[in-house]
C-alpha positions in Angstrom: 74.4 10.0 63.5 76.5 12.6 65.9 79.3 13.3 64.9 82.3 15.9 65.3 85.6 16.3 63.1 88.1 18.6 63.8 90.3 20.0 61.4 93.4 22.3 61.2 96.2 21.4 63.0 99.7 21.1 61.8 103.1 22.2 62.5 103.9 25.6 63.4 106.7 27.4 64.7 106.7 29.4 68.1 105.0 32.6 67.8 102.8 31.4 65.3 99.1 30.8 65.3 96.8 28.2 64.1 92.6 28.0 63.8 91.5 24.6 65.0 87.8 24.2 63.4 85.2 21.6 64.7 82.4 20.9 62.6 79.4 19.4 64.4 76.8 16.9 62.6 73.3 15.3 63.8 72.7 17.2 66.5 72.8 21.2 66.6 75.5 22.8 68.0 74.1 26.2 69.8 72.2 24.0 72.4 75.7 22.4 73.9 78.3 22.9 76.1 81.5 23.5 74.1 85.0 22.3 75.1 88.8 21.8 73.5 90.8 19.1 75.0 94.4 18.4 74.7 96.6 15.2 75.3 100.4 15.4 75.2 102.8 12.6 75.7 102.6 10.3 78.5 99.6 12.9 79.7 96.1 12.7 80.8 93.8 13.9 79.0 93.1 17.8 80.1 90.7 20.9 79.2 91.6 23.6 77.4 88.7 26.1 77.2 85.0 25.6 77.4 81.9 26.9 76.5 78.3 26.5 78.2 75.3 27.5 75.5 74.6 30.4 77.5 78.2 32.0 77.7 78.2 32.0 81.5 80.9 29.9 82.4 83.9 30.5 79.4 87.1 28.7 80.8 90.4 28.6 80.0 93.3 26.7 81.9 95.6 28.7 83.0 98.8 27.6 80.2 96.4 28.8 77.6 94.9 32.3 79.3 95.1 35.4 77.0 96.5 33.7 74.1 93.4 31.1 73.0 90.0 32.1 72.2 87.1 29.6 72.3 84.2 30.5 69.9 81.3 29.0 67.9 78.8 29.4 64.8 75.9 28.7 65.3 75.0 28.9 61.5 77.9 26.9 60.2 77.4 24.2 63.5 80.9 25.0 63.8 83.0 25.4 67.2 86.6 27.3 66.9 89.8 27.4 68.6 92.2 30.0 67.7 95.8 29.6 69.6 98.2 32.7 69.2 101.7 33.0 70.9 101.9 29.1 70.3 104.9 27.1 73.1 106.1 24.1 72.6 104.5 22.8 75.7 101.4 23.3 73.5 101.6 20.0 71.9 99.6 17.5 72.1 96.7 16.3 70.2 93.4 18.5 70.4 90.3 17.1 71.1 87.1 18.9 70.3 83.9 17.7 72.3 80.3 18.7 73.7 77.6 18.1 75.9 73.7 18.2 75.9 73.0 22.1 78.0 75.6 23.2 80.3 78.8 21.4 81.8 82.2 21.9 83.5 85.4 22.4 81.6 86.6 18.3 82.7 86.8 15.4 80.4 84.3 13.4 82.3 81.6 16.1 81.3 81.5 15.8 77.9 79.7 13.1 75.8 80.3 13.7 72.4 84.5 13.8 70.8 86.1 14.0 67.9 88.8 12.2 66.6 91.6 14.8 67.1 93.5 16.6 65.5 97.4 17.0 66.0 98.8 20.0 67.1 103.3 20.0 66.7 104.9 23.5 68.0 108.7 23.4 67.1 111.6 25.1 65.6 
């Protein structure tokens, strides 16, 4: 079984922060690509930040740059997403998702998702 559930999402006003966690099952984590996703509204689907296993290509679109972080444990199979300085524009649901050695930050490389996790930034 693989499998990947992401947790904390949840309201928040601007400003404020939130810690999306993924937790990874049946496969081990530190051997993937790493990726957070995002889909607003009448929106495609679209990458956030992503990870390859060997740290050489971290990305982050540009909405996000300088206020996300993309990170992962290996010993806790866990990937994070920490989101400071939230917008509104930042809503959407959040997608966590990887892929067998090294990828690019796009929906179509990633093999493995999670069920999402909804993300609301308002007053």
């Amino acid at each position: 079984q693989l499998q990947l559930v992401e947790s904390g999402g949840g309201l928040v006003q601007p400003g404020g922060s939130l810690r999306l966690s993924c937790v990874a099952s049946g496969f081990t984590l530190e051997h993937y690509t790493i990726g957070w996703f995002r889909q607003a509204p009448g929106k495609e689907r679209e990458g956030v930040s992503c990870r390859r296993m060997n740290g050489g290509y971290i990305y982050y679109a540009d909405s996000v740059k300088g206020r996300f972080t993309i990170s992962r444990d290996n010993a806790k199979n866990t990937m994070y997403l920490q989101m400071n300085s939230l917008k509104p524009e930042d809503t959407g649901v959040y997608y966590c998702a990887t892929r067998s050695g090294s990828s690019w930050c796009s929906p179509d490389g990633m093999d493995y998702w999670g069920k999402g996790t909804l993300v609301t930034v308002s007053s």
